[in-house]
C-alpha positions in Angstrom: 28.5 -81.0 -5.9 30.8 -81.4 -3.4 30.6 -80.0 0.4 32.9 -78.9 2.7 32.9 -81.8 4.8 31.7 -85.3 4.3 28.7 -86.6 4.7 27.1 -82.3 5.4 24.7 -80.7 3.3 24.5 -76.8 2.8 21.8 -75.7 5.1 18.0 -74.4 3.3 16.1 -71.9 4.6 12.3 -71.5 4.4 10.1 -68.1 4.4 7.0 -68.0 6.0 5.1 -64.6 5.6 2.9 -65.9 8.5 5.9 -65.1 11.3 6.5 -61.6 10.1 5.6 -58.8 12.4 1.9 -57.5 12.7 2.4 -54.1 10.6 1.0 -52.0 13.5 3.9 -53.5 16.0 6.3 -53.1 13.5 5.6 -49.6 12.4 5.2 -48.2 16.2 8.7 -49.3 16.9 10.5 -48.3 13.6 8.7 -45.0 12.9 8.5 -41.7 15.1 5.4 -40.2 16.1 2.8 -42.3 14.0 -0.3 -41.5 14.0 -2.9 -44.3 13.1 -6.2 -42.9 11.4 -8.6 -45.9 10.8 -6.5 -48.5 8.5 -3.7 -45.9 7.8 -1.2 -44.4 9.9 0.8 -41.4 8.5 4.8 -40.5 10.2 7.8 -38.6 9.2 9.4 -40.3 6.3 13.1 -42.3 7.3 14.0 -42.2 4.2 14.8 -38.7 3.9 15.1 -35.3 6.2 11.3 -34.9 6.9 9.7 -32.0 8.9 6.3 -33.3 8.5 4.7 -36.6 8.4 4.8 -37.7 4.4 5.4 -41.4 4.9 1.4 -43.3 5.0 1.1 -46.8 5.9 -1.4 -49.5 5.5 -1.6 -50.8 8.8 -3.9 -54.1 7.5 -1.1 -54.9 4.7 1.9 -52.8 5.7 2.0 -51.5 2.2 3.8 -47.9 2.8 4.4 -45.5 0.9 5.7 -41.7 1.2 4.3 -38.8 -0.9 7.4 -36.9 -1.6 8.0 -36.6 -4.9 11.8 -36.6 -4.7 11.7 -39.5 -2.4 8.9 -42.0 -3.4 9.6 -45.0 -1.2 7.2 -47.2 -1.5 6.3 -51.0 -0.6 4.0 -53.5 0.3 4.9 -54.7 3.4 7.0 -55.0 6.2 9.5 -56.8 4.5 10.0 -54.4 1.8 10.6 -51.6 4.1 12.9 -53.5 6.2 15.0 -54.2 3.2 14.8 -50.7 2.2 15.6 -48.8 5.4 18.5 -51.6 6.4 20.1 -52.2 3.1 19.4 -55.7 3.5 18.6 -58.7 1.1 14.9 -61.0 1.0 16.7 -63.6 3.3 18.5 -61.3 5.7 15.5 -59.1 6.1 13.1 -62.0 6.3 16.0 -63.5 9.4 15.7 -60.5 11.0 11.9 -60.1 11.4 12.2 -64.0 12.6 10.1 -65.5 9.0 13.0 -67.6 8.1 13.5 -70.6 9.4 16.9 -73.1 8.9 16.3 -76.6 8.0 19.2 -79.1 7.4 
């Protein structure tokens, strides 16, 4: 394989699950109005032009999941939502919640 420039190596990148956001933070800032109750928390669905709150999270995993039939989003964590609501890939999702790190 040959690099760029002599003597450089193309940079890898680690994921650690462990730095992503506690699901209760994340949700808080991402969603409108949620409303925890117990270990779930119920809000108006991003994914589509919601009235009322469809969208339920798992606050413990942030497994979400919204219970319109012509929507369906669904996930199990912050990651996945992330992804989903950005457009964005594993890596560039997992960069932006600060769980991947850059080793050389």
């Amino acid at each position: 394989m040959r690099y760029p420039m002599a003597g450089m190596k193309p940079k890898r990148g680690h994921f650690d699950r462990a730095h992503l956001p506690d699901p209760l933070t994340y949700y808080a800032t991402e969603l409108e109005r949620l409303r925890p109750a117990g270990l779930n928390a119920s809000a108006r669905c991003p994914f589509h032009d919601d009235a009322h709150p469809s969208l339920t999270v798992n606050l413990a995993t942030g497994a979400f999941r919204c219970h319109v039939p012509e929507c369906g989003a669904h996930g199990r964590g912050v990651l996945d939502f992330h992804m989903a609501r950005y457009g964005f890939g594993f890596v560039a999702a997992a960069k932006a919640l600060g769980a991947w790190s850059t080793t050389q």
